[in-house]
TORKOL-4160 file (C-alpha; in steps of 0.2 Angstrom, whole numbers, padded with zeros to 4 digits, m for minus):
263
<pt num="1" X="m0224" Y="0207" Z="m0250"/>
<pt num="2" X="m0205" Y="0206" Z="m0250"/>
<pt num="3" X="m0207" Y="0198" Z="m0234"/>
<pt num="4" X="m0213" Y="0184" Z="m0241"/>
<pt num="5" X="m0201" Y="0184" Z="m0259"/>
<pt num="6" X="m0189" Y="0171" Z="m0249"/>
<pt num="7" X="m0201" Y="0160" Z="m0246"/>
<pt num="8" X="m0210" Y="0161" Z="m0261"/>
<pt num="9" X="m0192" Y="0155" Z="m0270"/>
<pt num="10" X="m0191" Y="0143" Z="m0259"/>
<pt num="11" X="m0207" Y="0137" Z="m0262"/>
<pt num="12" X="m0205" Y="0137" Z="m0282"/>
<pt num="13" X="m0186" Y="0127" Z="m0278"/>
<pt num="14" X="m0195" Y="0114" Z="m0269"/>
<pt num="15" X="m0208" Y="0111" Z="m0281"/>
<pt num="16" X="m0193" Y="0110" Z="m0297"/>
<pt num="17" X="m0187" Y="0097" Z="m0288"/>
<pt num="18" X="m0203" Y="0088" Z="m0289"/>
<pt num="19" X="m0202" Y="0090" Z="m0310"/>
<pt num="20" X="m0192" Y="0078" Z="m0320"/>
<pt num="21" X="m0189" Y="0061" Z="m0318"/>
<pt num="22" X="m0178" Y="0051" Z="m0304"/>
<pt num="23" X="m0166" Y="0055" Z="m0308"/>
<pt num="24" X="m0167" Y="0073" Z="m0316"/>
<pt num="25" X="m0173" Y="0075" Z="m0298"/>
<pt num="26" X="m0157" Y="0069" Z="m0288"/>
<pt num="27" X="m0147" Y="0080" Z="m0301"/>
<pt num="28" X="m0156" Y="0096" Z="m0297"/>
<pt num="29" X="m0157" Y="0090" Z="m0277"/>
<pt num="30" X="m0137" Y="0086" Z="m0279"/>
<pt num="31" X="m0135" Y="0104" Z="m0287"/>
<pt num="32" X="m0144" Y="0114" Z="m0273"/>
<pt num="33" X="m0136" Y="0105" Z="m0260"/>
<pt num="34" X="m0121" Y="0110" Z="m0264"/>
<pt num="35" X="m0124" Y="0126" Z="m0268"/>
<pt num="36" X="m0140" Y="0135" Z="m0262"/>
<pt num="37" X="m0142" Y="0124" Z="m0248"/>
<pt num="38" X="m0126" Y="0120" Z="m0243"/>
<pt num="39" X="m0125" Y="0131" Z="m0227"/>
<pt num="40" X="m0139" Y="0124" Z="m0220"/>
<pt num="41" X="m0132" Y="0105" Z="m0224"/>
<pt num="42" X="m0117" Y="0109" Z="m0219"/>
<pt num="43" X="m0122" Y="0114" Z="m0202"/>
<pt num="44" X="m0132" Y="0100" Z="m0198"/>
<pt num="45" X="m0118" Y="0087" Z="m0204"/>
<pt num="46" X="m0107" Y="0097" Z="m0191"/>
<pt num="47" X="m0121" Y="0096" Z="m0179"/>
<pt num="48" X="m0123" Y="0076" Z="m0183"/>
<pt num="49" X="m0104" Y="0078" Z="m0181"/>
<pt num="50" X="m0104" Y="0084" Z="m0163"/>
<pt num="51" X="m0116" Y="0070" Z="m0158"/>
<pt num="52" X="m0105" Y="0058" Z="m0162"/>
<pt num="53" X="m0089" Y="0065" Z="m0156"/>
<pt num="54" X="m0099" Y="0067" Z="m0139"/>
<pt num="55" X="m0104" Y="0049" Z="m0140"/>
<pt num="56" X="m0087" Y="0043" Z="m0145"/>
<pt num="57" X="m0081" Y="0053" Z="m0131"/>
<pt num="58" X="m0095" Y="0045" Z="m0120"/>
<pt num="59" X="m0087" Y="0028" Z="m0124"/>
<pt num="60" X="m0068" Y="0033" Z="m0122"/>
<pt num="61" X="m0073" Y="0041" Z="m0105"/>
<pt num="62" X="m0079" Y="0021" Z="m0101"/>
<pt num="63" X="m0065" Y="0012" Z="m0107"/>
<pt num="64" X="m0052" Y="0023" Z="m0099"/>
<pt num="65" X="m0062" Y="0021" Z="m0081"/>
<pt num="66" X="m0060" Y="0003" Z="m0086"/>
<pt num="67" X="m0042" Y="0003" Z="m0089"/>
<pt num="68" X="m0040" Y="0014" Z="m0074"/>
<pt num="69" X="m0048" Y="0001" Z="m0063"/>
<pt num="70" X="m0037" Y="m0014" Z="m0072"/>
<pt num="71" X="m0022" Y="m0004" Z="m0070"/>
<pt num="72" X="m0025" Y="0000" Z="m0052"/>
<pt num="73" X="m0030" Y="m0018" Z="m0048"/>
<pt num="74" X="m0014" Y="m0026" Z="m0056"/>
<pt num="75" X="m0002" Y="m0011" Z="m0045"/>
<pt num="76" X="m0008" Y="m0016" Z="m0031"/>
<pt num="77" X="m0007" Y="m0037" Z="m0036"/>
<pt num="78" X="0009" Y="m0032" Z="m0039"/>
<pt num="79" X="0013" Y="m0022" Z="m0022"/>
<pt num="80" X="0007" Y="m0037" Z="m0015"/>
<pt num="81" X="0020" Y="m0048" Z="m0022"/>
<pt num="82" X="0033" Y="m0036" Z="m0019"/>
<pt num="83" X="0029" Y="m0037" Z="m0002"/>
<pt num="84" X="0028" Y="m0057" Z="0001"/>
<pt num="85" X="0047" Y="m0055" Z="m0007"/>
<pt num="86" X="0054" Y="m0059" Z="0011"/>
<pt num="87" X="0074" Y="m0055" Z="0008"/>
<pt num="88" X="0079" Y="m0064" Z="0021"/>
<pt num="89" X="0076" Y="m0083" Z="0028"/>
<pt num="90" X="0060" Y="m0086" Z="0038"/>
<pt num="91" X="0060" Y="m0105" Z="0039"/>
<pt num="92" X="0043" Y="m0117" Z="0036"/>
<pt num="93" X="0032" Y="m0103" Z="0045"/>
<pt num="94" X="0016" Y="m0098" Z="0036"/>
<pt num="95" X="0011" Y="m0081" Z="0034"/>
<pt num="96" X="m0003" Y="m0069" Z="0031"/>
<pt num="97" X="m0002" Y="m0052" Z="0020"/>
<pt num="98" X="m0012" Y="m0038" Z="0031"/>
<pt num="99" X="m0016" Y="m0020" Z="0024"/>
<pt num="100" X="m0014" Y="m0006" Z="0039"/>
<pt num="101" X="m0031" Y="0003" Z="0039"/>
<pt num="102" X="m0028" Y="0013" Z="0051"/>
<pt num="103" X="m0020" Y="0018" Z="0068"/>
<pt num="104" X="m0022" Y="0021" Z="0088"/>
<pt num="105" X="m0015" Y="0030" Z="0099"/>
<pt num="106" X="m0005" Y="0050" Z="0098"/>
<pt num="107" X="0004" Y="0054" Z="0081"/>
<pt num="108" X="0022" Y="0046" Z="0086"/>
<pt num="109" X="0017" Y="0032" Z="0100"/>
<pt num="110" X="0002" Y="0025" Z="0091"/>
<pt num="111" X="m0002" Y="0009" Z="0088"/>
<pt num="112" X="m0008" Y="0002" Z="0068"/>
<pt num="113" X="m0022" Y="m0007" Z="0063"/>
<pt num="114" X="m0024" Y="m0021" Z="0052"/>
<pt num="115" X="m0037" Y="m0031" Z="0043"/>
<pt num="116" X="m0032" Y="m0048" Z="0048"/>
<pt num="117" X="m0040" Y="m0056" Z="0062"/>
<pt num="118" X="m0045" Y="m0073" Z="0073"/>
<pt num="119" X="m0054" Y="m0081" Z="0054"/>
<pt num="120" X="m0034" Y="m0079" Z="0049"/>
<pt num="121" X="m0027" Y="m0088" Z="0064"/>
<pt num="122" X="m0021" Y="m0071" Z="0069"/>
<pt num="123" X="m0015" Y="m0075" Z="0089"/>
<pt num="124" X="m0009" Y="m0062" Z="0101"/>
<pt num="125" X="0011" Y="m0059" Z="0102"/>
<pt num="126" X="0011" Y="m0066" Z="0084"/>
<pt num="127" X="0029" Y="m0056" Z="0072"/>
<pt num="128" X="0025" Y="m0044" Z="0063"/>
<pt num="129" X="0036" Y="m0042" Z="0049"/>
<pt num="130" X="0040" Y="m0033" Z="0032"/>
<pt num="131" X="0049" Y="m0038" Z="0016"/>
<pt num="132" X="0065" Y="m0028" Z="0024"/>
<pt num="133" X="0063" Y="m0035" Z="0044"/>
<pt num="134" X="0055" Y="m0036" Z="0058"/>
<pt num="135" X="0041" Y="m0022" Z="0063"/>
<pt num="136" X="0032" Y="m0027" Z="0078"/>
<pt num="137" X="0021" Y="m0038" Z="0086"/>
<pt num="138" X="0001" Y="m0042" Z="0088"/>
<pt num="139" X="m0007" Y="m0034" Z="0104"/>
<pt num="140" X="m0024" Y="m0037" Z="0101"/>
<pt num="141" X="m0037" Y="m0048" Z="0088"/>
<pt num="142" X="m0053" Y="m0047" Z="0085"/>
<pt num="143" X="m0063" Y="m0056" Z="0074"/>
<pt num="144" X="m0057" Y="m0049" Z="0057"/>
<pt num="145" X="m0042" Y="m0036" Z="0065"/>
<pt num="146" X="m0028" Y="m0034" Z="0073"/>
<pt num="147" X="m0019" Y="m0021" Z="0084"/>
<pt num="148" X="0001" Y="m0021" Z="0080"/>
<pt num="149" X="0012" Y="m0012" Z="0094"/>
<pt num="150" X="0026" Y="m0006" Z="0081"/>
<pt num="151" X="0045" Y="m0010" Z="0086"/>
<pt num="152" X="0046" Y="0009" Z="0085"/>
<pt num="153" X="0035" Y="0011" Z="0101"/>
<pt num="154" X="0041" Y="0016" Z="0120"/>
<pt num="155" X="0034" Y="0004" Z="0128"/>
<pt num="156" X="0042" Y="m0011" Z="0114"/>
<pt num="157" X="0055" Y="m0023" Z="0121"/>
<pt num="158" X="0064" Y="m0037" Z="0109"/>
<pt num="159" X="0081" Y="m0046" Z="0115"/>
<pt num="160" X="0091" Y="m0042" Z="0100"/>
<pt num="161" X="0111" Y="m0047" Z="0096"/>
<pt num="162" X="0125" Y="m0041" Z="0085"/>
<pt num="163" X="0125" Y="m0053" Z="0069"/>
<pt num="164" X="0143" Y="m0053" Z="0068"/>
<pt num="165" X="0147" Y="m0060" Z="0086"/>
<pt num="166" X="0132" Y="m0063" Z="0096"/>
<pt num="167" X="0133" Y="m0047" Z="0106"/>
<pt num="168" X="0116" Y="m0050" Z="0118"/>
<pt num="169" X="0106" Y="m0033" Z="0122"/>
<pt num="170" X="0088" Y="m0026" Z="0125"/>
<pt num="171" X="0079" Y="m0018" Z="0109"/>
<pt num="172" X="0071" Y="m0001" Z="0118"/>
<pt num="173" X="0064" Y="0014" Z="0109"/>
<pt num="174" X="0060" Y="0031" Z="0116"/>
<pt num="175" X="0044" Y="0043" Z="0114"/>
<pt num="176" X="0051" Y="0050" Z="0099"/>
<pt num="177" X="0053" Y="0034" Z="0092"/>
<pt num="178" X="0073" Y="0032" Z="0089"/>
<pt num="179" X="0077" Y="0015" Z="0095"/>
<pt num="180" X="0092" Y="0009" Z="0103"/>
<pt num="181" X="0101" Y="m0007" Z="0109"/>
<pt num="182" X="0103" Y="m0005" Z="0129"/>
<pt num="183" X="0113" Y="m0016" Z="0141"/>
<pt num="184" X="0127" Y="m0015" Z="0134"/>
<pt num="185" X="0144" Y="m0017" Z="0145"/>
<pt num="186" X="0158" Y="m0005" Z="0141"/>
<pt num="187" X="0170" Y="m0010" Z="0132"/>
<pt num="188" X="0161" Y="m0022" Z="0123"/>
<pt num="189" X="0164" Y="m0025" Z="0104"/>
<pt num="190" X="0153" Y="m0018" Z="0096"/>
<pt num="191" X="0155" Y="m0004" Z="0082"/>
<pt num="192" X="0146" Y="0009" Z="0070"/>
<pt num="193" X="0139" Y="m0002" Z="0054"/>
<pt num="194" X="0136" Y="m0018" Z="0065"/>
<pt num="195" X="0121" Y="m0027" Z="0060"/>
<pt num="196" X="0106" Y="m0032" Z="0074"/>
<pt num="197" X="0097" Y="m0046" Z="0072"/>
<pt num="198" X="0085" Y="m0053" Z="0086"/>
<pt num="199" X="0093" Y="m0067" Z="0099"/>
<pt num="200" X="0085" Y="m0082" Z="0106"/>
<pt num="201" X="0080" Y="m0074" Z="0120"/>
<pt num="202" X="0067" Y="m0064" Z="0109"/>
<pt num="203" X="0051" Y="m0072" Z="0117"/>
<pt num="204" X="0040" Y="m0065" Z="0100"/>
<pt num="205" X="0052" Y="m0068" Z="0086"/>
<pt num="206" X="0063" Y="m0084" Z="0080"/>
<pt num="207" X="0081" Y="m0079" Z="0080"/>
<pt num="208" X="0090" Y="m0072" Z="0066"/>
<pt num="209" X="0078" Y="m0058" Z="0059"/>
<pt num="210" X="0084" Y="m0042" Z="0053"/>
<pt num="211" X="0082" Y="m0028" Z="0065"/>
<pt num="212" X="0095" Y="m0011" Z="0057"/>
<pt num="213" X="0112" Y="m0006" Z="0057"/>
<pt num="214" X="0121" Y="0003" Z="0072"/>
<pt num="215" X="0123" Y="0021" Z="0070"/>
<pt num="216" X="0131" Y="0028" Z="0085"/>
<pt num="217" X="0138" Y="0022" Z="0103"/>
<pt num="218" X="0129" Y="0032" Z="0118"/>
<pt num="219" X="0139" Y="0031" Z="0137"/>
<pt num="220" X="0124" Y="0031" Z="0151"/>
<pt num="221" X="0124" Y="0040" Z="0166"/>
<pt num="222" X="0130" Y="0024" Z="0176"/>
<pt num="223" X="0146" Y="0022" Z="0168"/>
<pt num="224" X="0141" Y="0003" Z="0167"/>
<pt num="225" X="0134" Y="0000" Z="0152"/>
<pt num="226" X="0132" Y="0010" Z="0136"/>
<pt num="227" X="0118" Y="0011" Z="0121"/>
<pt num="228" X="0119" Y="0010" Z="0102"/>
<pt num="229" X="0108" Y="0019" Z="0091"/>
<pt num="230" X="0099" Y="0009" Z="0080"/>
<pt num="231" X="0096" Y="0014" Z="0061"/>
<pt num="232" X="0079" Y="0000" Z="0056"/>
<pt num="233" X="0078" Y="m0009" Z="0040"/>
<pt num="234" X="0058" Y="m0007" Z="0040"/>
<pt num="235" X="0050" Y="0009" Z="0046"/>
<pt num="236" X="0033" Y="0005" Z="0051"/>
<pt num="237" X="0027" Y="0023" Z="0049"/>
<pt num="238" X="0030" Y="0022" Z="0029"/>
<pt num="239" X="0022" Y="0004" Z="0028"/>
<pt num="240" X="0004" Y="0001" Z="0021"/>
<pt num="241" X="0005" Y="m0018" Z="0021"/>
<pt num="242" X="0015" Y="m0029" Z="0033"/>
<pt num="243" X="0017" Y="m0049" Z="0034"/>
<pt num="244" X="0010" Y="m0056" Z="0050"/>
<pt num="245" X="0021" Y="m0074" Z="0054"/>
<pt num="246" X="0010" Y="m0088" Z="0059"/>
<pt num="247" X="0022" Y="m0092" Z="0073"/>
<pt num="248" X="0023" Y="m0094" Z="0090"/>
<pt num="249" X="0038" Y="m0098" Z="0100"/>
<pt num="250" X="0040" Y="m0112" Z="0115"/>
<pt num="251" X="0039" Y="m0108" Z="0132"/>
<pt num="252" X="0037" Y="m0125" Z="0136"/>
<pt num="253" X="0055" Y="m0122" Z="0147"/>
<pt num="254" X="0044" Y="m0109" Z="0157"/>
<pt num="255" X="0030" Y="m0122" Z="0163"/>
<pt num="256" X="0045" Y="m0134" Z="0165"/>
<pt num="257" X="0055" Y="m0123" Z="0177"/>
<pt num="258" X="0040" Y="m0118" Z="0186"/>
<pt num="259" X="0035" Y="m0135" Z="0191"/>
<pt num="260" X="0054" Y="m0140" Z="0195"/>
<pt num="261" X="0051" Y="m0123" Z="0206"/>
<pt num="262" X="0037" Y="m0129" Z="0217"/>
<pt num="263" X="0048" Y="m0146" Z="0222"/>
């Protein structure tokens, strides 16, 4: 019998709310909600409550995967345009904005690759190049990629110059990857801070571009000619987007010169 007191006054609550009129009937159902019933009220508002903070939550998670995607889109717009931001002169020449995807090749003489190709007019010995100077050149094209031999690499050759007064040498890099400028007679005048730039008798790049600064003078074995280290303004291996020139350089003196050679 006392099992069953609770839901007998339950029962007789339940039916006093049925007595009365309208509103002698919100009255009492006002009165036991906030006192009688109240726990029970109270935890299915906070159980509604929950609901909607987890579907508020829902939404938020949405819009901030949104603004994650917009923020990202708009970084890399404007990596983009930082890196088209050439700081030095590079004529009429058009130019393509590649992404490295990936490399070839052992850990410090590899080789990068990039998603440009033949549909972008992408031609074998085409400059490669960075916002800060020159980076290499293009060994291979496919369809839609590239090969780039980075200026970095052993087996890259540029003819380079000192800026200041038109010092002529070889660009040439060891397996390590510290490049140096070569052929230069002893006693020449050249000193520690001069800048490089490539020469005329670069046969990838126009003459002028940016190469690095000389950081040390190195006697060779020969007692001939000596080396000068060379600090780079772009370091390829740091690079996730280079700018490929549209250029390509006349040879025509080399067909010339040959003909004139058979006569």
């Amino acid at each position: 019998m006392r099992k069953n007191i609770p839901f007998i006054i339950y029962l007789l609550l339940a039916l006093s709310l049925f007595l009365g009129n309208n509103e002698q009937r919100i009255k009492k159902a006002n009165f036991l909600s906030q006192t009688l019933y109240y726990p029970f009220i109270s935890s299915i508002n906070k159980i509604e409550s929950l609901f909607k903070i987890k579907e508020q939550n829902i939404i938020l998670s949405q819009q901030l995967a949104q603004h994650t995607i917009m923020i990202t889109a708009l970084e890399n717009k404007l990596s983009e345009i930082r890196s088209t931001q050439i700081k030095y002169d590079t004529g009429d020449s058009d130019f393509v904005l590649a992404d490295i995807i990936g490399y070839e090749g052992s850990f410090i003489e590899r080789n990068f690759i990039i998603n440009k190709g033949k549909v972008n007019k992408i031609k074998i010995e085409y400059p490669v190049i960075s916002n800060e100077g020159i980076v290499g050149k293009v060994i291979s094209v496919s369809q839609n990629y590239s090969v780039v031999l980075p200026m970095n690499h052993s087996t890259f050759r540029l003819g380079i110059m000192l800026k200041r007064n038109h010092l002529q040498g070889m660009m040439e890099s060891d397996i390590y990857g510290n490049s140096y400028m070569t052929l230069i007679k002893l006693g020449s005048d050249v000193i520690l801070g001069d800048t490089i730039v490539t020469s005329n008798i670069s046969t990838v790049f126009p003459k002028g571009y940016p190469v690095g600064v000389v950081t040390k003078l190195i006697e060779v074995p020969d007692k001939v000619y000596m080396n000068a280290k060379i600090s780079s303004f772009a370091n390829p291996g740091s690079l996730d987007q280079v700018i490929v020139l549209l250029y390509e350089k006349d040879k025509s003196y080399e067909t010339e010169l040959e003909e004139n050679n058979r006569k």
